[in-house]
C-alpha positions in Angstrom: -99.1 120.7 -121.6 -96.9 117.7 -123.0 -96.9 114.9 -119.8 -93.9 114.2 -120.3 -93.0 117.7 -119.6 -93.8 117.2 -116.4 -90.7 116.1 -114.5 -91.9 115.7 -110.5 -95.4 116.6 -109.1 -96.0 116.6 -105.7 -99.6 117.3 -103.5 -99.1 119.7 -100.7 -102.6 120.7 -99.3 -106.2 120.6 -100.5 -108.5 122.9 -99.3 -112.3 124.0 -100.4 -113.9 127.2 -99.7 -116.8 127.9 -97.9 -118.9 128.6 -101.4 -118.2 127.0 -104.8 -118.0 123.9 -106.0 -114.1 123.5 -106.3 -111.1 122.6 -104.4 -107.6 125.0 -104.3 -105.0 122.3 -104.7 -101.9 123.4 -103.6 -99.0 121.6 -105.0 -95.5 122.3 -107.0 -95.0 121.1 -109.9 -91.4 121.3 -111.6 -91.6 122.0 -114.9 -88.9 123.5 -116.6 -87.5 124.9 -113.2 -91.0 126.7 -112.1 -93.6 125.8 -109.3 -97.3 126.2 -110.3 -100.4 125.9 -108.7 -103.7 124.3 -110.4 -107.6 125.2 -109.2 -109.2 121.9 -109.5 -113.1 122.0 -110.1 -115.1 118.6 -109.1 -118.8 119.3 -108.7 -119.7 115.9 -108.6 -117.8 114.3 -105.7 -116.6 117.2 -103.7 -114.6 116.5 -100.2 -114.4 113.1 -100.2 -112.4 112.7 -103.6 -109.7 115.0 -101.4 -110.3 112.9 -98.3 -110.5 109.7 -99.9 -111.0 107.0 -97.8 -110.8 108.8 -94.9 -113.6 110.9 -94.9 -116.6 110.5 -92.4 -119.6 110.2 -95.1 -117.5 107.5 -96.7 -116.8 105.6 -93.6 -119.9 106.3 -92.0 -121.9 104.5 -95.2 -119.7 102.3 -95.8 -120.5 101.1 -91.8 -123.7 101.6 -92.0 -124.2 99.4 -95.4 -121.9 96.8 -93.7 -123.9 96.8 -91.0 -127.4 96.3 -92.6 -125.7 93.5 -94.3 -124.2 91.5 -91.1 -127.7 92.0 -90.0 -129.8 90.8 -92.5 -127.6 88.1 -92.9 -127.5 87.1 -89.5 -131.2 86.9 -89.1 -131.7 84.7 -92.2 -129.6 82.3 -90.3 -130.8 82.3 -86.7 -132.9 79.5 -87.0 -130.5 77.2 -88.7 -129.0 78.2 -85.2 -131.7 77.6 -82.9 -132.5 74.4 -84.3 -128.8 73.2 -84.1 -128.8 73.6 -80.1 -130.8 71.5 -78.2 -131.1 74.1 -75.5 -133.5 76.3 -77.3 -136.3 73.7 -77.2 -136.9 73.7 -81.3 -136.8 70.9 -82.0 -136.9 71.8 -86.1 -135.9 68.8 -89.0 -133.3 69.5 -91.0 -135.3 69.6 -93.9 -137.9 72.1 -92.4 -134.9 74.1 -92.0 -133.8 73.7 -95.9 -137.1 74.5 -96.6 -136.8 77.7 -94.5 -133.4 78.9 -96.0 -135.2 78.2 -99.7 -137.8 80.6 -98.9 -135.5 83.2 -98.1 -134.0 83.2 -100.7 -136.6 82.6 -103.2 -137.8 85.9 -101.3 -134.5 87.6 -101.7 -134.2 86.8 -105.4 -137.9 88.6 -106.0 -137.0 92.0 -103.5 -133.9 92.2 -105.4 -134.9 92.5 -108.8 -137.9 94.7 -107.3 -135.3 97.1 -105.8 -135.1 99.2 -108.5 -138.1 100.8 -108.2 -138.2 100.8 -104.5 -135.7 103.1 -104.5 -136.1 105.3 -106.8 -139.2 105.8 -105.2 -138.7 105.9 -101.8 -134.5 106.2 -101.3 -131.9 103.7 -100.7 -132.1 104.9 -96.6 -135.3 104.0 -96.3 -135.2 100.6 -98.5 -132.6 100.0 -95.8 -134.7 100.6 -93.2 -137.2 98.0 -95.0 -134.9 95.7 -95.2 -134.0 96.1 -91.1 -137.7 95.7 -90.4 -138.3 92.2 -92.3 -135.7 90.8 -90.4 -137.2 92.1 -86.9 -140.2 90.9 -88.0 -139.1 87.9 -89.0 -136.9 87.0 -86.4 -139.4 87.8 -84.1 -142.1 85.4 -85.5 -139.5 82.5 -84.5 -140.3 83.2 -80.5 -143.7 81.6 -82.0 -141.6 78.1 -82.5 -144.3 77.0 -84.7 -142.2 76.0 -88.5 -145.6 77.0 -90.1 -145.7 80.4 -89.1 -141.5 80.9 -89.8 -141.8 79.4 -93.0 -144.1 82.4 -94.4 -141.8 84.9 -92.6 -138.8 83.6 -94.0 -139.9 84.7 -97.6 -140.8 88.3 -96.1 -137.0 88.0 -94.2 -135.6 87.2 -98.0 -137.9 90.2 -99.6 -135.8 92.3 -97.1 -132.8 90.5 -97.8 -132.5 91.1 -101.4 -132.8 94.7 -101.3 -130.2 95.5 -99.2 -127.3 95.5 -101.5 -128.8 97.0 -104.3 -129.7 100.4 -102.4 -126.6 100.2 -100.4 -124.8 100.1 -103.9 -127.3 102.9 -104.7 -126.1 104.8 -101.7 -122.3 104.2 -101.8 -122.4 104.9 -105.9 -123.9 108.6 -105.3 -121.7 109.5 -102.1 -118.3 107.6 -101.7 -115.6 108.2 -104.5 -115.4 106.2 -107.6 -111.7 105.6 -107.1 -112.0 103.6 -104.1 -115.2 101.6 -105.2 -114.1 98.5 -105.2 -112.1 99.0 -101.7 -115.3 100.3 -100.3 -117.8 97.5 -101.6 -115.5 94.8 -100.8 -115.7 96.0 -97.1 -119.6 96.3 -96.9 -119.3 92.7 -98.2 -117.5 91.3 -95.3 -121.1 92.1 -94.0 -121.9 88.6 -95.0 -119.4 86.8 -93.0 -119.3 88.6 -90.0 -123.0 88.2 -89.7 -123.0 84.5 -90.4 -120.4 84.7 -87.7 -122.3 86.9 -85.6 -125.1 83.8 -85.7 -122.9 81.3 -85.1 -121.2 83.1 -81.9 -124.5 84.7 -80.8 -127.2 82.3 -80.9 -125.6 79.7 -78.7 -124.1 82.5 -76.5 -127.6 83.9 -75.3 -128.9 80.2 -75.2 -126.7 80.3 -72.4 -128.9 82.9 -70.5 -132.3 82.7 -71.7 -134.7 80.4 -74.0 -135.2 80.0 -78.0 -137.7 82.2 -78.4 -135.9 85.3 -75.9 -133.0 84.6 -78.0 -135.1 85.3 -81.4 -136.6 88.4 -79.1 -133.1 89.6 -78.5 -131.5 89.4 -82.1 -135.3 91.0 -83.7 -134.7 93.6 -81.1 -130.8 94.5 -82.2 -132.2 95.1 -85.4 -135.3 97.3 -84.9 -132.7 99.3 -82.8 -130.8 99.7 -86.4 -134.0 100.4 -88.3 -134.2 103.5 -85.8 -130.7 104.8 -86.0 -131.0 105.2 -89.5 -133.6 107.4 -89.5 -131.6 110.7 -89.2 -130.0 110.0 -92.2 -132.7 109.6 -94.4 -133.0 113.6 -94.9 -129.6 113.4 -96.3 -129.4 110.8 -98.1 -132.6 109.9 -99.7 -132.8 113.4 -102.2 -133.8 112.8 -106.0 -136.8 110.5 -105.2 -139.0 110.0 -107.7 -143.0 109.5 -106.4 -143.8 108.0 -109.8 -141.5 105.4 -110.5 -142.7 102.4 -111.4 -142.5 99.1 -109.1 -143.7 95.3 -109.5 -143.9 93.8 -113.0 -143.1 96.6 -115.0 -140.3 98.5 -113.5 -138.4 94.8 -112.9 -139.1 94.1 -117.2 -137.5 98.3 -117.8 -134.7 96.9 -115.6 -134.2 93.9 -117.0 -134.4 95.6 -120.5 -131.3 98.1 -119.1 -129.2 94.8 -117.8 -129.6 93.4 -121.6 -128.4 96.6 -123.4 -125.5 96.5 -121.6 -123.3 93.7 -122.6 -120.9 93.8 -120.2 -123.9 94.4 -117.6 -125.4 91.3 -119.1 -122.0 89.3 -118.6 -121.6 90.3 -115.2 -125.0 89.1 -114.2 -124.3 85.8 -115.6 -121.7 85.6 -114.5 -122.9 86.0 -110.6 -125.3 83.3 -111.9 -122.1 80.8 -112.1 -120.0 82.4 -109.3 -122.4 81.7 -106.6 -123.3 78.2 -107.4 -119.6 77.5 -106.7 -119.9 79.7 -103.9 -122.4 77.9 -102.5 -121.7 74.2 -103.6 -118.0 74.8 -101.7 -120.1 76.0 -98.7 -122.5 73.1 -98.8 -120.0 70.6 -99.8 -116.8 71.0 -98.6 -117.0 69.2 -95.5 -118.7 66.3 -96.3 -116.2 66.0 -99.2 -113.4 66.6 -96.8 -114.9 63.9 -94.3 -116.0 61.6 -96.8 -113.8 61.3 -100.1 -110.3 62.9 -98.7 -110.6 60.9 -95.1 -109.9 63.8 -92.7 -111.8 63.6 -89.4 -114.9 66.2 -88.6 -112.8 68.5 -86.5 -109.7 68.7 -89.4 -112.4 69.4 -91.8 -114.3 72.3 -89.8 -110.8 73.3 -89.2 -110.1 73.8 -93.4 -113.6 75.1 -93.7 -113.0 78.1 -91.3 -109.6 78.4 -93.3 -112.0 78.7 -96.1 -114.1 81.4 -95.1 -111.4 83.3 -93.4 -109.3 83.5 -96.6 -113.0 84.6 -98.1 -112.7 87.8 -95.7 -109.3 88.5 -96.3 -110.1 88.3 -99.7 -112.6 90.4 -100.4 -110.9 93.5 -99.0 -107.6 92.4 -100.3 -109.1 92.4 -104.4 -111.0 95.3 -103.5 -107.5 96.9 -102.7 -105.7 95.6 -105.2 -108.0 96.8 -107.6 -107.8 100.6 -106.0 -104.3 100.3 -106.4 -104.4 98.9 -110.5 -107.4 101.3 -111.1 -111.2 100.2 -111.3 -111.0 100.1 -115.0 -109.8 96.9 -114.8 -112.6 95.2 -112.6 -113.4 93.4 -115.5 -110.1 91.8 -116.0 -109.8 90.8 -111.9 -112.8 89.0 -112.1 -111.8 86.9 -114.5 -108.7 86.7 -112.6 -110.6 85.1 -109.6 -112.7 82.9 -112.4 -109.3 81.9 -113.5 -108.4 80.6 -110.2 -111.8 79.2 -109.5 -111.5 76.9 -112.2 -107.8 76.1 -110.7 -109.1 75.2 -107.4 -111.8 73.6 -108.5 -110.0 71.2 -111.2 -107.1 70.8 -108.1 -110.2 69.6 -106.0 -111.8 67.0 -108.9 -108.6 64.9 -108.1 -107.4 65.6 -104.4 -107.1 62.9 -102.7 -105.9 61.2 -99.2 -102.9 60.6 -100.2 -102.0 64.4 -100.5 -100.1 66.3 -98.1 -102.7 67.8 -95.2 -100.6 71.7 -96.6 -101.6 70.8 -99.8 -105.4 70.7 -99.2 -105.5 73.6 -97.3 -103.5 75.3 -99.3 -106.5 74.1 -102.4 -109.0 74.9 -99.7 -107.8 78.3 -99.3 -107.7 79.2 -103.2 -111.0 78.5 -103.4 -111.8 80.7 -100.2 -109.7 83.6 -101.7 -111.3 83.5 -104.9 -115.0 82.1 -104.9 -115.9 83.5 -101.9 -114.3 86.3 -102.0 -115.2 87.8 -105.7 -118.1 89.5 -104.4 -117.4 93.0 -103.7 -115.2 93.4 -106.7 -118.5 92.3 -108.3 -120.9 95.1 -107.2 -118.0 97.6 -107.6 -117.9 96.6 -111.3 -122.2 96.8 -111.8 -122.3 99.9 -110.1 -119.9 101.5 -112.5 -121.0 99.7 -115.5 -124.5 101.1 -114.8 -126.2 104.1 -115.8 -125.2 107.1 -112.9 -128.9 106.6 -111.8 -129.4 103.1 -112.6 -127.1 101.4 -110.3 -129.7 100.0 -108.2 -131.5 99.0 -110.7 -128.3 96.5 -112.6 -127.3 95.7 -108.9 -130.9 94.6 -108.0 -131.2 92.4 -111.6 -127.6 91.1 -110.6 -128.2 89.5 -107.6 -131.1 88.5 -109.0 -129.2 86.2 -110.9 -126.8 85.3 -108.0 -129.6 84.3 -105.8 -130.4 82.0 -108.6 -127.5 80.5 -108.7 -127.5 80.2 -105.0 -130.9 78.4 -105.2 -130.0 75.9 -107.9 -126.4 74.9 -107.7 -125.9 72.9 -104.0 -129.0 71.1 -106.2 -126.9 70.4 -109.2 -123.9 69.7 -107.4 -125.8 67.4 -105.1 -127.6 65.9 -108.0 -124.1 65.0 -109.9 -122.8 63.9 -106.4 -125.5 61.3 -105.8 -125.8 59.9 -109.5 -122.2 59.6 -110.0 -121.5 58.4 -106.8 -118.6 61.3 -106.5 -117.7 64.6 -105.8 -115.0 64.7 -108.5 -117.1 64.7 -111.3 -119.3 68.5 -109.2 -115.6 69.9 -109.5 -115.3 69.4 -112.4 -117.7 70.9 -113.6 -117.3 73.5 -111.3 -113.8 74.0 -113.1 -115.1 73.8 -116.6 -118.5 76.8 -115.7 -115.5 79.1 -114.1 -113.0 78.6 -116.8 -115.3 79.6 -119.7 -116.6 82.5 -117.3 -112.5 83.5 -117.0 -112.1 83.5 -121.1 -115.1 85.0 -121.6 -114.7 88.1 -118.6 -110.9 88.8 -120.4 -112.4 89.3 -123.9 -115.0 91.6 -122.7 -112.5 93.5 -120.9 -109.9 93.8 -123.8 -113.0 95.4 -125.8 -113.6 97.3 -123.2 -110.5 98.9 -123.1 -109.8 99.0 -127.0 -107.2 95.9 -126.9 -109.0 94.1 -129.9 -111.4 95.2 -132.3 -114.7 93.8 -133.3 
């Protein structure tokens, strides 16, 4: 049949039968003044293409991965939290706390690029579970409020932490529907945020009530309670494993190997290298920049930083939309869209000023909310369908390896710059220049992708 034969079609009813692995679509086409109906057979996704986003196995998982995230998340920050109030008695340096966050995520970058292997082995439910447990654990060695004993724990908090996107990307690759990827990744990546606001509301809330250490008690007990609850859905979900596969040293260098034959795999993972180092030098930065260079008081700055964030939430789920809407063949070409306006918001930031309108710098501020914090999802939407069907752990794992890299080593650099230049400008800058050849370079591996230009 000729498509342009086709004059209307519209979708009445889908329906599957009790056996067979097919839907009856009932719809009428009109073509050439008739009405037909069309058996449609999907083996591999079933209900939930018909149901879309709607269905309860993709909202369940895609809840369930969110919340592991907000979890994880907010227990690699609760001590940042506790040492902040003077009401929970630790009485923590600032730097003992740096040294805290490094570990996790040295910690996280190591479990992540193990994940492969963990879950081919063992399932993405129950490398979700794993990840639940390092956190109570961890969180739980805080009612200690002995540094010496947190600092240990925070690497086995990180070894949790880096897991739990690559077999949530395992999970929601095998049982949600490719079409709505990137709407569905971009949610569980608001997991982030919420849980560093879940920290940031929680911490000093139950300070309120009860000591340091019962508040660490509390927040390790809220996730052993999770680690439980996902039991039951473990049977389900954790079919295929494999009791052989490989994990340490050698399954990380076959994953590795994968990422590298993959050049747009490859790209993707550096490029997570450079997105999160802007991702994180805006985090660390911002403020003090806004304080210190632009002149605005601490309140007007924490005021442009939530702006920040907030427009980091919104965008995630908005790209992730947009791109269901475009199709996820062009993932590619979105994130070098969002590179595109990194480098924008970046270069507008090199030369902002106090002399510019307060609008103005939000309005900057919020450019670089919408697009380099909020490029993530998009992200593991693209690795997971640039990776082998029953690789995707495996390229996500290697992938935020690299991100957690970049999240390690660029408040460094950026801070390095600031303090031997003597200005922020000159971190934005290069901020502008790492995205912009990140934007060029994501658009021509897109246009091959797609068959635009020819090698």
């Amino acid at each position: 049949m000729h498509p342009a034969a086709v004059r209307r079609c519209a979708f009445v009813a889908g329906t599957r039968p009790a056996t067979g692995n097919y839907w009856n679509i009932q719809c009428h086409c009109i073509l050439q003044g008739a009405s037909v109906s069309y058996r449609v057979f999907d083996v591999s996704q079933g209900p939930d293409v018909m149901n879309g986003l709607l269905s309860l196995r993709t909202i369940g998982l895609t809840s369930g991965a969110l919340a592991v995230q907000a979890t994880i998340t907010m227990a690699s920050l609760t001590l940042a939290m506790l040492a902040a109030d003077p009401r929970s008695g630790f009485d923590i340096s600032r730097s003992l706390v740096g040294l805290y966050t490094s570990s996790v995520y040295l910690g996280a970058a190591i479990g992540a690029m193990l994940a492969g292997g963990f879950v081919a082995r063992y399932g993405p439910i129950r490398v979700s579970q794993f990840s639940l447990f390092s956190a109570t654990v961890g969180v739980a060695a805080l009612a200690f409020g002995n540094i010496w004993i947190a600092l240990p724990v925070a690497f086995f908090i990180g070894l949790g932490y880096g897991p739990a996107n690559p077999s949530a990307s395992e999970l929601l690759a095998r049982h949600t529907p490719k079409a709505y990827r990137p709407l569905i990744f971009s949610l569980k990546q608001t997991g982030v945020p919420i849980g560093a606001g879940a920290a940031g509301l929680c911490v000093p809330l139950l300070l309120g009530y009860m000591s340091g250490a019962e508040t660490a008690l509390v927040i390790a007990g809220f996730s052993g309670v999770l680690v439980l609850l996902f039991q039951p859905w473990r049977e389900q979900f954790d079919t295929g494993r494999n009791p052989s596969a490989p994990i340490g040293y050698q399954e990380v260098r076959e994953s590795m190997a994968m990422v590298m034959s993959y050049p747009n795999l490859r790209l993707l993972a550096a490029a997570s290298f450079g997105f999160a180092i802007i991702q994180l030098s805006v985090g660390a930065f911002m403020v003090l920049y806004l304080t210190e260079a632009i002149g605005l008081t601490v309140i007007q700055a924490g005021g442009v930083y939530a702006v920040i964030q907030a427009c980091g939430v919104i965008g995630r789920i908005a790209w992730g939309a947009i791109l269901v809407r475009i199709g996820d063949e062009k993932g590619m070409a979105m994130l070098a869209f969002l590179a595109l306006l990194m480098a924008i918001g970046s270069g507008c930031a090199a030369i902002m000023n106090g002399g510019w309108p307060m609008p103005v710098i939000i309005a900057v501020c919020a450019l670089l909310g919408f697009s380099a914090v909020g490029w993530n999802g998009i992200f593991m939407a693209e690795v997971a369908n640039q990776a082998p069907a029953d690789k995707t752990a495996a390229a996500t794992g290697i992938s935020i390896g690299c991100t957690f890299s970049g999240v390690v080593v660029g408040p460094v650099i950026f801070g390095i710059l600031a303090d031997l230049t003597g200005s922020y400008a000159v971190g934005f800058s290069a901020l502008a220049i790492l995205t912009g050849i990140a934007a060029v370079v994501l658009y021509s591996a897109y246009r091959r992708t797609v068959g635009l230009v020819t090698e």
